[in-house]
N, C-alpha and C positions, 0 to 999 in steps of 0.2 A: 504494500500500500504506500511505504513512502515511499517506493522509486517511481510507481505511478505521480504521484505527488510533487519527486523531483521533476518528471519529464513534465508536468504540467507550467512548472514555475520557470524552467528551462525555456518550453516555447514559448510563454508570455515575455521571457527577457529577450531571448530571438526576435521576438515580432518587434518590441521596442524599439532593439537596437537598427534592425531592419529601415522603419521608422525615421528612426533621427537621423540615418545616414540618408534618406531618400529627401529630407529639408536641408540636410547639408549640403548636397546636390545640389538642388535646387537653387542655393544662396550663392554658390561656386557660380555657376549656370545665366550671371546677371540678374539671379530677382536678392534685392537687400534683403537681411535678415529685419524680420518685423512692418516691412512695406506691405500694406495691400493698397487696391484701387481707392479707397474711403480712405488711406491714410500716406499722406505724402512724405514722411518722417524717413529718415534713415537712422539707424543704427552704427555706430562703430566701437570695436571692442574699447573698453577700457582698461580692464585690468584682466589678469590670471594669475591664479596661486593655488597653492598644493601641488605635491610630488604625489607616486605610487608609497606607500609604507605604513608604517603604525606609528609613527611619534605624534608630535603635538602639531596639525596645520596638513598632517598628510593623509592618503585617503586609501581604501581601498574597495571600490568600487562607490562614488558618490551618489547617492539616488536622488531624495527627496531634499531641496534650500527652502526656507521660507526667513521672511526679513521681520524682525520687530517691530514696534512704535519708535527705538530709540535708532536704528539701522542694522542695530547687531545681525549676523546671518549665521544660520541654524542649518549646519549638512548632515545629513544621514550617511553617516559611514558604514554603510553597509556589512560588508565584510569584516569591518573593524568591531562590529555590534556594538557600535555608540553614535554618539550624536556631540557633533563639534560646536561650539559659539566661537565667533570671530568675528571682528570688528568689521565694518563695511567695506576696510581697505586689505581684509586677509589676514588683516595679524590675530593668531589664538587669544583666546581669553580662556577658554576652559573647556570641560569633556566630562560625560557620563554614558554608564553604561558597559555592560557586557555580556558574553553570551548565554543565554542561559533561559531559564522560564519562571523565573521570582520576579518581584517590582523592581521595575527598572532596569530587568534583562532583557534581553533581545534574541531574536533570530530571524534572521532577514528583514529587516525594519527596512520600507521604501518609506513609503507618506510621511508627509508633514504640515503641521496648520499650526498658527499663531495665531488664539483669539486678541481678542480686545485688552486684558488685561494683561497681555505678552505670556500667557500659558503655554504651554507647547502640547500637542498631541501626536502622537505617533501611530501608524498601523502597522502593525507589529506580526508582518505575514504569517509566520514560523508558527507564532504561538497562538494565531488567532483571534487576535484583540485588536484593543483601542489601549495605550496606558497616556496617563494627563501627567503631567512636570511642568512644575514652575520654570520663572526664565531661568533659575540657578542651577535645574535637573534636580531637584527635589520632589520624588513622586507623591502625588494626590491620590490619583486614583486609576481604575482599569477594568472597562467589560468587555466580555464578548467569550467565546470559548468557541472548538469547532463544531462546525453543523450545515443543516441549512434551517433551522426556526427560525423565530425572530430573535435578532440580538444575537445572532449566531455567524460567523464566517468560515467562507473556505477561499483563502488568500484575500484578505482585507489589502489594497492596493492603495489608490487615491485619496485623499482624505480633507474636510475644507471646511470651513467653518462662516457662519453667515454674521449680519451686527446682530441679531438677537441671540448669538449665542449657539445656535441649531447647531450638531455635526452632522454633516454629511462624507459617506463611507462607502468608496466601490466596492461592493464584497465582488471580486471580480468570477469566481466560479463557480458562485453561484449566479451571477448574471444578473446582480441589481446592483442597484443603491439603498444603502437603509440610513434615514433619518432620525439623530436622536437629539431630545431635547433636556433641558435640565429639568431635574427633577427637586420640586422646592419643597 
């Protein structure tokens, strides 16, 4: 069942990669990266950073960025089974996480979402969840287990968060989205 499991997470990262390289193309190809017909803007790189590795700034396999209220930016190190904070311009600030199935372990952690009050959330493929950490990695909270009921996953993917708060969650094989909201 896991190498089923494997080969499923396998082809989803296939198609991905697939994917990215067919709008890389495209940008090679004379269309700017970020131009459509409603948008006359060009793009041009600014910066790059992170090496392949484990230390502090480097990556191994980066999935999921998302940016703070303050610019901090949040990478999902995949491989590394943690989650990096670093400043807008690259330089480290800090890391949590590892691999594992307790709070605030990982296994294969793609998504990522910054609410409002700079929270972090993760989907946390591997173990079938959602877990919540403050902007410091200080874990809150975490549902979800595998399945297909409700509140259940098989590969929780995307993940995003509206101003009222709502998560939304690609449970991707099961082939939805599931909506969760706070419970007061």
């Amino acid at each position: 069942m896991h190498e089923m499991r494997y080969m499923k997470i396998k082809t989803v990262l296939i198609a991905t990669v697939v994917t990215f390289a067919l709008i890389l193309i495209g940008s090679v190809n004379g269309n700017a990266l970020g131009s459509t017909q409603q948008d006359n803007n060009r793009y041009s790189l600014v910066a790059i950073w992170g090496t392949e590795g484990t230390g502090d700034g480097e990556f191994a396999e980066p999935h999921g960025v998302a940016v703070d209220s303050s610019d901090n930016v949040y990478v999902v190190d995949t491989k590394n089974f943690r989650v990096q904070k670093l400043t807008s311009d690259g330089k480290f600030i800090k890391q949590w996480g590892s691999e594992g199935t307790g709070d605030g372990e990982f296994d294969r952690t793609h998504g990522i979402a910054i609410d409002s009050a700079d929270n972090v959330y993760l989907s946390d493929m591997g173990n079938f969840r959602v877990q919540k950490f403050d902007s410091n990695g200080n874990f809150i909270t975490k549902w979800g287990s595998e399945g297909t009921g409700e509140g259940q996953f098989n590969i929780p993917e995307g993940i995003d968060i509206d101003s009222s708060g709502n998560v939304y969650v690609a449970d991707t094989h099961n082939s939805r989205i599931q909506k969760f909201a706070i419970v007061k």
